[in-house]
C-alpha positions, 0 to 999 in steps of 0.5 A: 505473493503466494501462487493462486489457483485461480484462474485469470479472467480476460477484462470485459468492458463492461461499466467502468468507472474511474474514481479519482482521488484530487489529493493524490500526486504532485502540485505540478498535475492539475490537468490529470482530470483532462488526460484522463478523459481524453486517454478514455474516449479513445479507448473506453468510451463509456468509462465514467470518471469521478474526481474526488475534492477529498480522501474522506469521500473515497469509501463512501465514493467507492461504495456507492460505485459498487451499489450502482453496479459497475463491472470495473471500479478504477482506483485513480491515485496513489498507494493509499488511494489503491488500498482504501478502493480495494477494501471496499470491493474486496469479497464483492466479484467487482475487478479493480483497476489501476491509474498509478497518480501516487508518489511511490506505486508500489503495489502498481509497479508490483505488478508491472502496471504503467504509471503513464496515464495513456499505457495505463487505461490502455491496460484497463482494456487489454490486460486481465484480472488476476487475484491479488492477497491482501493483508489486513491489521485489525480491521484495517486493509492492506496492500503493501505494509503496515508499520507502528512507531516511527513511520506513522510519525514520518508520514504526520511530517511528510504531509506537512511538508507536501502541502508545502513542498509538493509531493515529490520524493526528496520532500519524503525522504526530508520528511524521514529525517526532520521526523527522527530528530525530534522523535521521542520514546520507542515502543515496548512490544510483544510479538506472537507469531506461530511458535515464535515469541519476542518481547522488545523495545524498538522504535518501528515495526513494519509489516510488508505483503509486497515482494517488489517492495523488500526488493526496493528498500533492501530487505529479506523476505520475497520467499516468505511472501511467495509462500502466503506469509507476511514479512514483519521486521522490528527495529533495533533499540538504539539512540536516535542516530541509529534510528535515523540511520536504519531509516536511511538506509530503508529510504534508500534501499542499503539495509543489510539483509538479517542484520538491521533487523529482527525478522518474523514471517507468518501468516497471522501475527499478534502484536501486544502494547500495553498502551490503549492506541496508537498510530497506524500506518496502512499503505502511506495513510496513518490511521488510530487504532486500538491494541492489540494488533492482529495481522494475517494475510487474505487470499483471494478476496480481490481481483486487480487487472494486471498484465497477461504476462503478470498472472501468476507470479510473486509481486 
């Protein structure tokens, strides 16, 4: 993430309050809800916390927390739940914290923030709020990536298979492959980016706003990150056990850098279908959207408490 001006602002405990969303995390965690309260009369008292029966109340949950004047909005689950909570309390001065409950955290692991609930809170307490980029594609906010095509598809079958497996991570990487041998036609695109220009046909486009995650998945980009830009990698047109071979290797993280794919980086970015909507993935939740698709990264709209040693470098 490109280097802010900013300065960060130690957190103040104020009003805390905890939303969590009860979807997030695995079969096996039914007691999250009692560690959490127990890790926060230990050290935030007076933190509230509100567990959530649905996704769909997450918005409005988040809203109305922000209303009710809360100085801290804790965003408890996974990369999905962070990313819809921090498009809410984007532009409005209210700090975001993290309790990591999702399957990958990749935007709390960009930042070094524990997955361990006790560590976590104990962070809430003792790190500090440094602003974070966000990204967005249309309206539609986001943290880590956002991608057309295949993966949208991949996550439609990986909720299937978490409501009967659990969400664990070899259920995700199962999902990847029952996906691509019954996907069908890929996608024809044009895509505007400063002076650059491509048309092609492809079967997945994947926007990426998070250095820690290319770093994962194998791929180039973390300069153009760094630098304020989106990293936007299409894939190549290829019969369906290339498209399931580029899959795994991003799942693993063995793609080869600028050789599975075409590579664009910008700070906007204009993606033209003729077709009226698609599937959008946004931070692992799929979502329809019109076309064309507008991306552009944001600066300095959202504050996240994050370690001490964490308050200026690239996530």
């Amino acid at each position: 993430m490109k280097m802010q001006s900013i300065e960060p602002t130690p957190t103040e405990l104020g009003r805390m309050c905890v939303i969590m969303n009860g979807k997030s995390g695995r079969r096996d965690t039914q007691d999250i809800p009692s560690r959490i309260r127990t890790s926060l009369t230990k050290r935030a008292p007076n933190a509230e916390l509100r567990v959530l029966e649905s996704g769909s109340d997450l918005l409005p949950a988040t809203r109305k927390a922000v209303e009710e004047g809360f100085d801290m909005i804790v965003a408890a689950g996974g990369d999905g739940t962070v990313s819809g909570v921090a498009s809410v309390l984007r532009g409005t001065g209210v700090t975001m914290g993290i309790l990591p409950l999702g399957t990958f955290n990749y935007f709390a692991r960009s930042l070094d923030i524990p997955t361990e609930i006790p560590a976590a809170i104990d962070l809430l307490c003792d790190g500090a709020a440094r602003p974070v980029r966000i990204a967005r594609i249309n309206d539609r906010v986001f943290l880590n990536n956002a991608s057309l095509g295949a993966y949208p598809a991949i996550l439609k079958t990986r909720e299937d298979v978490y409501r009967r497996w659990g969400r664990r991570r070899i259920a995700a990487y199962w999902s990847v492959l029952v996906t691509l041998v019954t996907l069908r036609r890929p996608l024809r695109v044009r895509v505007e980016a400063d002076d650059q220009v491509l048309e092609r046909r492809t079967p997945l486009i994947f926007a990426v706003n998070n250095a820690f995650q290319l770093n994962q998945i194998g791929l180039q980009g973390e300069d153009e990150i760094a630098r304020g830009r989106l990293a936007l990698f299409i894939a190549p047109d290829t019969n369906r056990w290339g498209m399931l071979r580029n899959a795994l290797l991003l799942a693993l993280g063995l793609a080869e850098r600028e050789k599975e794919f075409d590579f664009i980086a910008a700070d906007r970015i204009r993606i033209i279908n003729n077709e009226r909507k698609h599937d959008i993935a946004c931070d692992g939740e799929r979502d329809r959207m019109k076309a064309p698709y507008d991306l552009q990264v944001i600066e300095n709209e959202l504050k996240v408490v994050a370690p001490l040693t964490r308050q200026s470098d690239t996530r």
